[in-house]
C-alpha positions as a Markdown table, in Angstrom:
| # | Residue | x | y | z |
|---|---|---|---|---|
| 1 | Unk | -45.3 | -21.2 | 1.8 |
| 2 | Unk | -42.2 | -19.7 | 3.4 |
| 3 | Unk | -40.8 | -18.8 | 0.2 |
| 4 | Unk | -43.7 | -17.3 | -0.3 |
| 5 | Unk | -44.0 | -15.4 | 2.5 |
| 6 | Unk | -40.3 | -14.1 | 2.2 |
| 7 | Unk | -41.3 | -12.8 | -1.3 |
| 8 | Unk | -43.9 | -11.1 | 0.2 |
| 9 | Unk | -41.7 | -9.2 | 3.0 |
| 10 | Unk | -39.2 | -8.5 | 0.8 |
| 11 | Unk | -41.8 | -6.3 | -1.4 |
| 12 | Unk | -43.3 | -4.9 | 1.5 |
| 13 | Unk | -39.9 | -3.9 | 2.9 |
| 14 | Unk | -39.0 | -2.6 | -0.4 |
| 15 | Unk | -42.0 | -0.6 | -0.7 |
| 16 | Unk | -41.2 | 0.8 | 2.7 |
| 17 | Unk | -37.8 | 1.8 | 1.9 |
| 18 | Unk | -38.6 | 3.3 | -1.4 |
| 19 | Unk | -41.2 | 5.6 | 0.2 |
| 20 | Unk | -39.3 | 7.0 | 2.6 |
| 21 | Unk | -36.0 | 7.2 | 0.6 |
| 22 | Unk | -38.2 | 9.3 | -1.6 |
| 23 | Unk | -39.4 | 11.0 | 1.2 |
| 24 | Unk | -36.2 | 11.9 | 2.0 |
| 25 | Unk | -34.3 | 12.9 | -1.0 |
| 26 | Unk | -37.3 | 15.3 | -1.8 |
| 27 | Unk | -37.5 | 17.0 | 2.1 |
| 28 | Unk | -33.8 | 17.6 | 1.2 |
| 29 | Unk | -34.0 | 18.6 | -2.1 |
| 30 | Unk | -36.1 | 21.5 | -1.4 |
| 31 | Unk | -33.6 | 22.9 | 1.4 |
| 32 | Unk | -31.6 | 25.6 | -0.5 |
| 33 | Unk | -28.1 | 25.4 | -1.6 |
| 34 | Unk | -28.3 | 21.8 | -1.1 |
| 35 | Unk | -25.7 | 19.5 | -3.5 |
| 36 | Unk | -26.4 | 16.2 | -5.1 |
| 37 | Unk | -24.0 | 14.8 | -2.6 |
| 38 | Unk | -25.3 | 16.4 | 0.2 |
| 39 | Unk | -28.6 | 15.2 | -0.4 |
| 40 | Unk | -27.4 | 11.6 | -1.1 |
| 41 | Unk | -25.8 | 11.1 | 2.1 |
| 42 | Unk | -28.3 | 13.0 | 4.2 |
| 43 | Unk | -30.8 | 10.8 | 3.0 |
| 44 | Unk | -28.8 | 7.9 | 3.6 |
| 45 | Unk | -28.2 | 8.4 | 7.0 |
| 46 | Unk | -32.0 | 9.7 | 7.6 |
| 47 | Unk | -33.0 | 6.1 | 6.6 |
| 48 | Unk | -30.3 | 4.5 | 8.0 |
| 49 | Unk | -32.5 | 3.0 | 10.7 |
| 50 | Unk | -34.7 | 1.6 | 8.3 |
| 51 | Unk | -31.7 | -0.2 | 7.0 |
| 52 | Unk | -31.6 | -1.9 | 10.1 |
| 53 | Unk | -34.5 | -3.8 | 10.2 |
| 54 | Unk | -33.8 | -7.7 | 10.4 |
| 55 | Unk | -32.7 | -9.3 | 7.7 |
| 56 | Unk | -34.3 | -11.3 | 5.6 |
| 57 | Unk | -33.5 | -13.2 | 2.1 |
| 58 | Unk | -32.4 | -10.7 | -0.4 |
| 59 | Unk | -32.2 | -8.2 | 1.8 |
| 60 | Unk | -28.6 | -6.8 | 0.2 |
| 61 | Unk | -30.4 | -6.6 | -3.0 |
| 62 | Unk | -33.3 | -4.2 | -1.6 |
| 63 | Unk | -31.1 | -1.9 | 0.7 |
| 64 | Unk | -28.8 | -1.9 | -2.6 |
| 65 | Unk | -32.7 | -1.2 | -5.2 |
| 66 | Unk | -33.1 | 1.9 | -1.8 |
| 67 | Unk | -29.5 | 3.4 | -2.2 |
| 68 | Unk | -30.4 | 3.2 | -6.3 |
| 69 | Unk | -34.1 | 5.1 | -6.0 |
| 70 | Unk | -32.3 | 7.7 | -3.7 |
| 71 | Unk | -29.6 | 8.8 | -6.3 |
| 72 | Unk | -31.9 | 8.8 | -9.6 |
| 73 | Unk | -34.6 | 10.5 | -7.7 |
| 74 | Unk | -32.2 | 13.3 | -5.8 |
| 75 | Unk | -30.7 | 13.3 | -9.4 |
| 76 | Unk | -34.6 | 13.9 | -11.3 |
| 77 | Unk | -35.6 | 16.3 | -8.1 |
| 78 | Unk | -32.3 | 18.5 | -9.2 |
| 79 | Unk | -33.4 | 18.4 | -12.6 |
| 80 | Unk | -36.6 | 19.2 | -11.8 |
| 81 | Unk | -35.7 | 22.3 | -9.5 |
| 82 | Unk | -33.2 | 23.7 | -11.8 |
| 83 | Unk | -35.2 | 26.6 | -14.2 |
| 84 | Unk | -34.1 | 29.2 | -16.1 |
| 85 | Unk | -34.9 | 32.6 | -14.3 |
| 86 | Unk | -35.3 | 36.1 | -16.0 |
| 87 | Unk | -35.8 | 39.7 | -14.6 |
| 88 | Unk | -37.9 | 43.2 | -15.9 |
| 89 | Unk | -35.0 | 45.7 | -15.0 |
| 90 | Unk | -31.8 | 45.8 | -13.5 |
| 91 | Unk | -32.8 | 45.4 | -9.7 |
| 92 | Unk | -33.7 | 42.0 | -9.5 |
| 93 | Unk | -31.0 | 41.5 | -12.0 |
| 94 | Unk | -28.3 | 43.2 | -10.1 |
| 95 | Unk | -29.5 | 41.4 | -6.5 |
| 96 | Unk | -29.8 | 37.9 | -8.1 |
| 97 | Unk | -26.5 | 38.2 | -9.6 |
| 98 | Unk | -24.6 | 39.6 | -6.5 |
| 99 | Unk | -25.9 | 37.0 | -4.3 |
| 100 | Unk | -23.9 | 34.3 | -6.8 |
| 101 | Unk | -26.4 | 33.1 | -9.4 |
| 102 | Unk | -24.5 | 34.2 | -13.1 |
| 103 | Unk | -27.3 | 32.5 | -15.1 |
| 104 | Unk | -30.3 | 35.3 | -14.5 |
| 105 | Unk | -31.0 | 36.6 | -17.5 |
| 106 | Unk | -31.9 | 40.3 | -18.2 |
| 107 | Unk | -35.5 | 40.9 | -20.2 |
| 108 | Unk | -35.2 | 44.1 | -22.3 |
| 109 | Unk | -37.7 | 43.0 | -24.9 |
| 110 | Unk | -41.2 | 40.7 | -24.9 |
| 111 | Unk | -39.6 | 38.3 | -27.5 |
| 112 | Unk | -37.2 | 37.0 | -24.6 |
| 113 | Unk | -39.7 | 35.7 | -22.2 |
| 114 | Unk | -40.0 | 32.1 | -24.7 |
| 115 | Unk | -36.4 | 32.1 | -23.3 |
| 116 | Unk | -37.1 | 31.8 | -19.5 |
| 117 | Unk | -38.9 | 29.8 | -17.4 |
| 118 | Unk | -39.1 | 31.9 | -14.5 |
| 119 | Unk | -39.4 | 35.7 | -13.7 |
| 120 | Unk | -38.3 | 37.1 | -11.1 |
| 121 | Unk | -40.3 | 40.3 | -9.8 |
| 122 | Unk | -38.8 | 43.2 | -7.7 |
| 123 | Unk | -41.2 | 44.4 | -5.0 |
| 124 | Unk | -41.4 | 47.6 | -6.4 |
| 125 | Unk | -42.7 | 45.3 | -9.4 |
| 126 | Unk | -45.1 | 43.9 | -8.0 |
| 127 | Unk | -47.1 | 46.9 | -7.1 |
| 128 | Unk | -47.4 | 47.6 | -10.8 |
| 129 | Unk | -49.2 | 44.8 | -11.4 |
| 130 | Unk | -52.2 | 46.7 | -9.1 |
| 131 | Unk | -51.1 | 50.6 | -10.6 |
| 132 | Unk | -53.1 | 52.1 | -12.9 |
| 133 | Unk | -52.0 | 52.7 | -16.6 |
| 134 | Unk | -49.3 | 54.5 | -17.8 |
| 135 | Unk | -46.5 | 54.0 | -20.2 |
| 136 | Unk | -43.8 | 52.1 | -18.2 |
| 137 | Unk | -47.0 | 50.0 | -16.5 |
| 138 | Unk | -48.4 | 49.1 | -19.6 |
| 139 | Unk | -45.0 | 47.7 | -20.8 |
| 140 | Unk | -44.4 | 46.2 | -17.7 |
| 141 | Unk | -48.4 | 44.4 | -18.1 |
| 142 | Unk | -47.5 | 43.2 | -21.6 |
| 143 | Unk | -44.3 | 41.2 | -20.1 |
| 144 | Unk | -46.3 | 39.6 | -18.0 |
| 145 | Unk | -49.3 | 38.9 | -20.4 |
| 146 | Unk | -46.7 | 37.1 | -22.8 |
| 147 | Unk | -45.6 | 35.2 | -20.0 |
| 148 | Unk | -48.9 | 33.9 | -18.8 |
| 149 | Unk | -49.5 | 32.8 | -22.3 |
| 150 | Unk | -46.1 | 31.1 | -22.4 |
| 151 | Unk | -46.8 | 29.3 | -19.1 |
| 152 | Unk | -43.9 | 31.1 | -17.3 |
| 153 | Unk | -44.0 | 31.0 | -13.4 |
| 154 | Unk | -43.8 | 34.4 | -11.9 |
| 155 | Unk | -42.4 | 34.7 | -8.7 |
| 156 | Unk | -41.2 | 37.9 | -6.2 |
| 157 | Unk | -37.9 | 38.4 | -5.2 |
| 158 | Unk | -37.4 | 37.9 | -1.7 |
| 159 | Unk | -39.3 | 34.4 | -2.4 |
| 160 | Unk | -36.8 | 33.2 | -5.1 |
| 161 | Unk | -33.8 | 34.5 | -2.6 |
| 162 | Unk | -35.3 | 32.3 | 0.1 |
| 163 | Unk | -35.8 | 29.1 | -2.9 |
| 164 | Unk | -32.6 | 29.4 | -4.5 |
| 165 | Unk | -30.3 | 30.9 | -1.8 |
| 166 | Unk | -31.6 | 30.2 | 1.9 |
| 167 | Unk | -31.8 | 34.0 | 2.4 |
| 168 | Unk | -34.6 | 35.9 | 3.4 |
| 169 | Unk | -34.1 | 39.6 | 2.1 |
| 170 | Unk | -34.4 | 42.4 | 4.9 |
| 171 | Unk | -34.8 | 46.0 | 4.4 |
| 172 | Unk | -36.2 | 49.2 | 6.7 |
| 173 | Unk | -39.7 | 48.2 | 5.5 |
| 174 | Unk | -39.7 | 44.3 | 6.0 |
| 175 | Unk | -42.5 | 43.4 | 8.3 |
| 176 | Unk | -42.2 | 39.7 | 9.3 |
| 177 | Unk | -44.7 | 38.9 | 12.1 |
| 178 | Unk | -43.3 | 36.8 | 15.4 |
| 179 | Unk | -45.9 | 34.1 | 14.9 |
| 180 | Unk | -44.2 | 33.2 | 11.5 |
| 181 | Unk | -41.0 | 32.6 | 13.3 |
| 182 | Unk | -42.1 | 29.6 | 15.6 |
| 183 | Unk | -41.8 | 26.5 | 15.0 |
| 184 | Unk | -43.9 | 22.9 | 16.3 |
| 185 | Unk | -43.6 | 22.1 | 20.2 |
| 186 | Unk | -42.3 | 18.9 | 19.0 |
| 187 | Unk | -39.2 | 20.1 | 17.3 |
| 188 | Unk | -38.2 | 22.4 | 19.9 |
| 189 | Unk | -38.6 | 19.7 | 22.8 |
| 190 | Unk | -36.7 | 17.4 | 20.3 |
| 191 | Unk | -33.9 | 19.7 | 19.7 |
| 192 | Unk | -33.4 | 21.1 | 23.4 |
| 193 | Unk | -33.3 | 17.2 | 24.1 |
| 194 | Unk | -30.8 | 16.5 | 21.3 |
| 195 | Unk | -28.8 | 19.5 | 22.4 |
| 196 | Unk | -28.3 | 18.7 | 25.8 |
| 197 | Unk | -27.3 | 14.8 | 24.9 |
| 198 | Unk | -24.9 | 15.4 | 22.2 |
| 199 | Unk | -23.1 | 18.1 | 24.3 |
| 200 | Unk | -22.8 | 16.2 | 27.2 |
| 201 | Unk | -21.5 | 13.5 | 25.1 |
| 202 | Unk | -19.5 | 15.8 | 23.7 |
| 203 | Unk | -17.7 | 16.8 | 26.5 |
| 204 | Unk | -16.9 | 13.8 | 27.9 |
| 205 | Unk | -15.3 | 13.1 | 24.4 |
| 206 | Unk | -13.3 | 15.7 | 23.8 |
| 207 | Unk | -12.2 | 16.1 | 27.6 |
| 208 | Unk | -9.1 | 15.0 | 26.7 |
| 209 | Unk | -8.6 | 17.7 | 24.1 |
| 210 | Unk | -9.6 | 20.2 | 25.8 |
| 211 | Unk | -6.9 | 19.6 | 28.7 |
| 212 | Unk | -4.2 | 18.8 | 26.1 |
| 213 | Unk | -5.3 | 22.7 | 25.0 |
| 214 | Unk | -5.6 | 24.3 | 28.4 |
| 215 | Unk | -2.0 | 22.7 | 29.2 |
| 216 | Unk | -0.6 | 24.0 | 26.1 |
| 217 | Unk | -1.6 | 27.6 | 26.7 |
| 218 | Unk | -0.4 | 27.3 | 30.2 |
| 219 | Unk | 2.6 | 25.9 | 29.5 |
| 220 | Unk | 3.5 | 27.8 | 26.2 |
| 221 | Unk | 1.7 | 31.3 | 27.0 |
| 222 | Unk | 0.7 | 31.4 | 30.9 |
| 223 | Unk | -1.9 | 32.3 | 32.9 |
| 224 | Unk | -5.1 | 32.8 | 32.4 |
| 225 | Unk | -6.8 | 29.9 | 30.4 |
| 226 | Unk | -10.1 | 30.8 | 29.7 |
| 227 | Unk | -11.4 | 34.3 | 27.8 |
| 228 | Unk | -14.8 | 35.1 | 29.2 |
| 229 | Unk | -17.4 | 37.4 | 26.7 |
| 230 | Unk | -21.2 | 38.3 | 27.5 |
| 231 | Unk | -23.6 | 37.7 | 24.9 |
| 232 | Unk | -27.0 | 38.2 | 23.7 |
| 233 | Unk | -29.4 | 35.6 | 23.7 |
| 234 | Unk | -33.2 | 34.8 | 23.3 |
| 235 | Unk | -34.9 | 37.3 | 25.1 |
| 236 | Unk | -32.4 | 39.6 | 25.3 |
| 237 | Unk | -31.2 | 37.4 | 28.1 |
| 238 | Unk | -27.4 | 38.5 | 29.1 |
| 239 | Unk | -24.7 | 35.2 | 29.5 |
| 240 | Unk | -21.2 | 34.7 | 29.5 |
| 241 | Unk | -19.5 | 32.3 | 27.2 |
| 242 | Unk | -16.1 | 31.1 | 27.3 |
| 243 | Unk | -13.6 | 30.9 | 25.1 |
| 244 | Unk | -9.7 | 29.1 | 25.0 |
| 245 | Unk | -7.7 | 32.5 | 24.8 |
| 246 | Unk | -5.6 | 32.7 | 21.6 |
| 247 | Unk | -4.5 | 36.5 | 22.0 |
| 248 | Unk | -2.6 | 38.9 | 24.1 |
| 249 | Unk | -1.1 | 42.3 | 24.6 |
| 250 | Unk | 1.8 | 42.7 | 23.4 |
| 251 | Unk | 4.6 | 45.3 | 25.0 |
| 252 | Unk | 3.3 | 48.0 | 23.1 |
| 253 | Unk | 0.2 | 47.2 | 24.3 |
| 254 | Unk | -1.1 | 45.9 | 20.9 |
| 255 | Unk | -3.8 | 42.7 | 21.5 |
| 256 | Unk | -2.1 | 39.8 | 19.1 |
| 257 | Unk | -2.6 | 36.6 | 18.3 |
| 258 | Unk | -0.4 | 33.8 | 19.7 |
| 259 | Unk | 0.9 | 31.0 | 17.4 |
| 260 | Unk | -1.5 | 28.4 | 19.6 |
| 261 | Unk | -4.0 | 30.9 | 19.3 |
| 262 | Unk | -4.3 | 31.3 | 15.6 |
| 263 | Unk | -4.9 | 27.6 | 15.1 |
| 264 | Unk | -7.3 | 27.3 | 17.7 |
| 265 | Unk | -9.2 | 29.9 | 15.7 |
| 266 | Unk | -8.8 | 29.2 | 12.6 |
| 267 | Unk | -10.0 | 25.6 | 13.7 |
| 268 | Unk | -12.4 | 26.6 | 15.7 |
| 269 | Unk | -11.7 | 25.0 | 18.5 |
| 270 | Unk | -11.5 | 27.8 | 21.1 |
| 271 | Unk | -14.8 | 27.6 | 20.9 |
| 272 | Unk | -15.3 | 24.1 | 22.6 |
| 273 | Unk | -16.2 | 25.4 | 26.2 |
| 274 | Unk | -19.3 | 26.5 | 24.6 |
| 275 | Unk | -20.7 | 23.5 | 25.1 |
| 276 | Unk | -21.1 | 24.2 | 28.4 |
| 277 | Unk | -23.7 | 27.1 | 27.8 |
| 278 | Unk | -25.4 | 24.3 | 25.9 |
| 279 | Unk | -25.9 | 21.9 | 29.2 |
| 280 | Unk | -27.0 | 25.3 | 30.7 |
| 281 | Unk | -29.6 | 26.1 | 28.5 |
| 282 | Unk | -27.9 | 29.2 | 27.1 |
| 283 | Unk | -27.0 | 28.2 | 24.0 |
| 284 | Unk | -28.1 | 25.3 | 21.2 |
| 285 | Unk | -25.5 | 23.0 | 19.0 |
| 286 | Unk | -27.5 | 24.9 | 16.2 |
| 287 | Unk | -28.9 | 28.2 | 15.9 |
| 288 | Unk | -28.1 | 31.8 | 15.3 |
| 289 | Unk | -24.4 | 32.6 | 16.9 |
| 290 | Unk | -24.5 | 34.8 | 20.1 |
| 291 | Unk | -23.3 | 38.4 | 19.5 |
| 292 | Unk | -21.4 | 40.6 | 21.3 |
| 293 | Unk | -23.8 | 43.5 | 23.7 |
| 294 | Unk | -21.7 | 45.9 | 22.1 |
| 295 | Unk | -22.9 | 45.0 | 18.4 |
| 296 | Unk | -26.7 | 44.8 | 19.4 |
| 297 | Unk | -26.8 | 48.7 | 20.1 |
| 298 | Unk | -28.9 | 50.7 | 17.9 |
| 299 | Unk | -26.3 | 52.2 | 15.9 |
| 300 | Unk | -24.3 | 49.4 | 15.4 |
| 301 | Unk | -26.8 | 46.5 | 14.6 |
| 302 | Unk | -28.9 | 46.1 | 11.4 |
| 303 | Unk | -32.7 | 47.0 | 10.7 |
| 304 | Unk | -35.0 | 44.0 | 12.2 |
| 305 | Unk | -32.1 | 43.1 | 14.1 |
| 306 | Unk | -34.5 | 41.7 | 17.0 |
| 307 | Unk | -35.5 | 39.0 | 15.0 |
| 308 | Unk | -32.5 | 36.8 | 16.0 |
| 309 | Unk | -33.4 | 36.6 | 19.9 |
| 310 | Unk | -36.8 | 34.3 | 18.8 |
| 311 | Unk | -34.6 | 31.3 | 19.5 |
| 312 | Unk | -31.4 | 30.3 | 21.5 |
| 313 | Unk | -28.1 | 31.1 | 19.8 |
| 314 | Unk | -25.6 | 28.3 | 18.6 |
| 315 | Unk | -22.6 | 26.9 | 18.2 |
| 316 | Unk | -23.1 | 26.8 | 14.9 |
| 317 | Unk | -25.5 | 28.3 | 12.3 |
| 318 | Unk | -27.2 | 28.2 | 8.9 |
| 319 | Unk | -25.5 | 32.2 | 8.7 |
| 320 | Unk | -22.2 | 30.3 | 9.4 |
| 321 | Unk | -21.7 | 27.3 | 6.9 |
| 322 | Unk | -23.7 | 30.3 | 3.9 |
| 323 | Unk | -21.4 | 33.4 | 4.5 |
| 324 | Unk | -18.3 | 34.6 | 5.5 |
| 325 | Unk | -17.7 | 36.6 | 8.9 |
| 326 | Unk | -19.3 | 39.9 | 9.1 |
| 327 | Unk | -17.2 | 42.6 | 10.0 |
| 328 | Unk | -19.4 | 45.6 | 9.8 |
| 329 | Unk | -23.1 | 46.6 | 9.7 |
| 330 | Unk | -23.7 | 45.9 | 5.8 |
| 331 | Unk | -22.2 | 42.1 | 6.0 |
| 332 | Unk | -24.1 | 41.7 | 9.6 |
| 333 | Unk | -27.4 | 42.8 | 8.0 |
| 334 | Unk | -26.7 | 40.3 | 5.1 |
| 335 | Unk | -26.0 | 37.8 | 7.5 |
| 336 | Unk | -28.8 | 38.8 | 9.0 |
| 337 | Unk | -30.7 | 37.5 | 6.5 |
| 338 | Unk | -29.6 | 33.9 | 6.5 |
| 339 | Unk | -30.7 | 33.6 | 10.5 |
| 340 | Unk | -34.0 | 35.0 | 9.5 |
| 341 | Unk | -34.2 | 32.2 | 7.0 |
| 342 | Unk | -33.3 | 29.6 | 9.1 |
| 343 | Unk | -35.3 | 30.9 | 12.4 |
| 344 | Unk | -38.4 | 30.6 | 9.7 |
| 345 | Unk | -37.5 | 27.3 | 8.4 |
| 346 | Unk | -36.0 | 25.6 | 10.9 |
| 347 | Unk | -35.9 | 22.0 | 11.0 |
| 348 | Unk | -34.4 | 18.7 | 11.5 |
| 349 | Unk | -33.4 | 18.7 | 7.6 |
| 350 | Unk | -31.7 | 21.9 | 7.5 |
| 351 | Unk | -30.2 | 21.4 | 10.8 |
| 352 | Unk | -28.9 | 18.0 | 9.4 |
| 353 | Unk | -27.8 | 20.0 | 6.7 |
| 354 | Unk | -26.4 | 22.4 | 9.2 |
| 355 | Unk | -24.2 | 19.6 | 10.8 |
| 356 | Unk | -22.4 | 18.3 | 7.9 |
| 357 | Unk | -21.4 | 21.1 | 6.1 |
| 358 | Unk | -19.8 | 22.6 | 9.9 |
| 359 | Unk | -18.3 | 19.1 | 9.9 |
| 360 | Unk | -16.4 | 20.0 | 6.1 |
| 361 | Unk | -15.7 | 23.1 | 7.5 |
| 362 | Unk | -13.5 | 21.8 | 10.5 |
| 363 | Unk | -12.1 | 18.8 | 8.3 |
| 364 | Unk | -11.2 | 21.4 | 6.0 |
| 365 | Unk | -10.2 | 24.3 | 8.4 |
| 366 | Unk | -7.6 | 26.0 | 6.3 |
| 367 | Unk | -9.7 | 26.7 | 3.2 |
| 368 | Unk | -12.1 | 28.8 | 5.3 |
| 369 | Unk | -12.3 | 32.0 | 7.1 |
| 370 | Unk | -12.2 | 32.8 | 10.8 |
| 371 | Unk | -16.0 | 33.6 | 12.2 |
């Protein structure tokens, strides 16, 4: 009888871990830009908890049959999401291909629809399809009768740039309504929680490095510390965020970086008294980064620029861990675009997401550029 009933745990328990492993793997494999590995481990550590339950007779083997059912289904969910994607003209084309994808193929005749299993339309595109008739619309119509009868998906732009990039594509005309941006009153009590416990913990962590870096300046460089900046937040709400100072004038008045100061930059961690402004409220671990007053003026930052202040900036950010540092209006707006993304899709899988690539990015300091 008790054999029995272990038997009958252990394929309850098994049953459990197999749905949510699934569960997992597939809320992760749908977050853009996501890797095989990335989706593995993320999954891994989402059900870790499950893991945990007490053990029982066998209970190696069906943690062991869990791991198994999250790699082949993360691998058949990659497989699955993986299509080959055409475009009608050179926009689409020429957008798709710039963001990084090399595999888009160009459609200059009917025949090569059978070849794709995707189109991607332009928005100008996609007002065709309601035009009246004309030459270049009737052309345009026959593409997308052929692929209707070769079962090809059709899809606009902007939504394969969010799909297959985790970029939402903003121009003069984009019109994206505030109540699309929030997200469920249990995620953000859930996140303001998490942010405040993991930066106090934090803190008291890496106290010691921070005074090991405060006495180095001090000692190596002088007087003062601490670099203070204001920022823009949610709201429009001015504060002041501190920063380990890695530059100073030089005699020819020149601003310069130290030697401490370029590694504290380049590994971020002039950035640690942040977490300060994340007790305070200021700031989140994760979130659109805080920019500069100067940058948010009307001549200086990007169209739909006001989108960013729905939430609290971060310490880090989905615009962070996708793109490079912006350094003038054209790579801000682009930038732009992965904060709208994420302000839109924000959750505990992306931010998850979030976390471990920012934690590649510090293990692996050198191989990336400053912010």
């Amino acid at each position: 009888m008790d054999f029995e009933l272990q038997s009958l745990h252990s394929v309850y328990l098994l049953g459990a871990l197999g749905i949510w492993a699934i569960y997992c793997v597939y809320r992760y494999s749908i977050v853009p830009t996501v890797k095989l590995w990335e989706t593995v481990l993320l999954s891994f550590i989402a059900a870790f908890p499950v893991f945990m339950l007490p053990r029982i007779d066998g209970g190696d083997i069906l943690w062991a049959a869990a791991i198994l059912i999250m790699i082949l289904t993360a691998i058949l969910f990659r497989r699955t999401n993986k299509k080959t994607v055409g475009t009608i003209g050179k926009t689409g084309y020429l957008r798709i291909v710039h963001m990084g994808n090399k595999n888009v193929k160009l459609l200059t005749r009917i025949e090569d629809v059978k070849d794709v299993q995707q189109i991607v339309l332009s928005p100008f595109q996609l007002s065709q399809l309601t035009n009246s008739s004309s030459e270049n619309t009737d052309k345009f119509h026959d593409f997308m009768n052929e692929a209707l009868q070769k079962n090809v998906s059709i899809i606009s732009l902007n939504d394969f740039l969010e799909n297959e990039f985790g970029y939402t594509d903003i121009h003069d005309n984009t019109e994206i309504r505030p109540p699309t941006l929030l997200s469920s009153r249990a995620y953000r009590f859930f996140k303001k929680l998490i942010d405040m416990v993991c930066a106090g913990m934090f803190l008291i962590i890496l106290s010691p490095v921070m005074l090991i870096i405060a006495l180095s300046i001090w000692i190596y460089d002088g007087t003062p510390i601490f670099y203070y900046q204001t920022r823009l937040g949610k709201g429009k709400r001015r504060f002041r965020i501190a920063k380990f100072r890695s530059m100073r004038k030089s005699q020819t008045g020149q601003v310069r970086s130290t030697r401490l100061g370029k590694i504290l930059r380049i590994s971020h961690l002039d950035e640690l008294p942040q977490l300060i402004n994340v007790l305070r409220g200021d700031m989140a671990l994760i979130g659109p980064r805080p920019e500069w007053v100067v940058l948010t003026s009307e001549h200086k930052a990007p169209i739909n620029y006001w989108l960013r202040r729905a939430v609290r900036p971060g310490l880090t950010g989905w615009a962070q861990v996708n793109y490079r540092p912006s350094k003038n209006r054209i790579m801000r707006r682009r930038k732009l675009g992965y904060d709208v993304f994420y302000i839109k899709n924000r959750s505990f899988f992306i931010d998850s997401l979030i976390c471990l690539r920012t934690v590649q990015k510090l293990l692996f300091f050198w191989k990336h550029n400053l912010e």
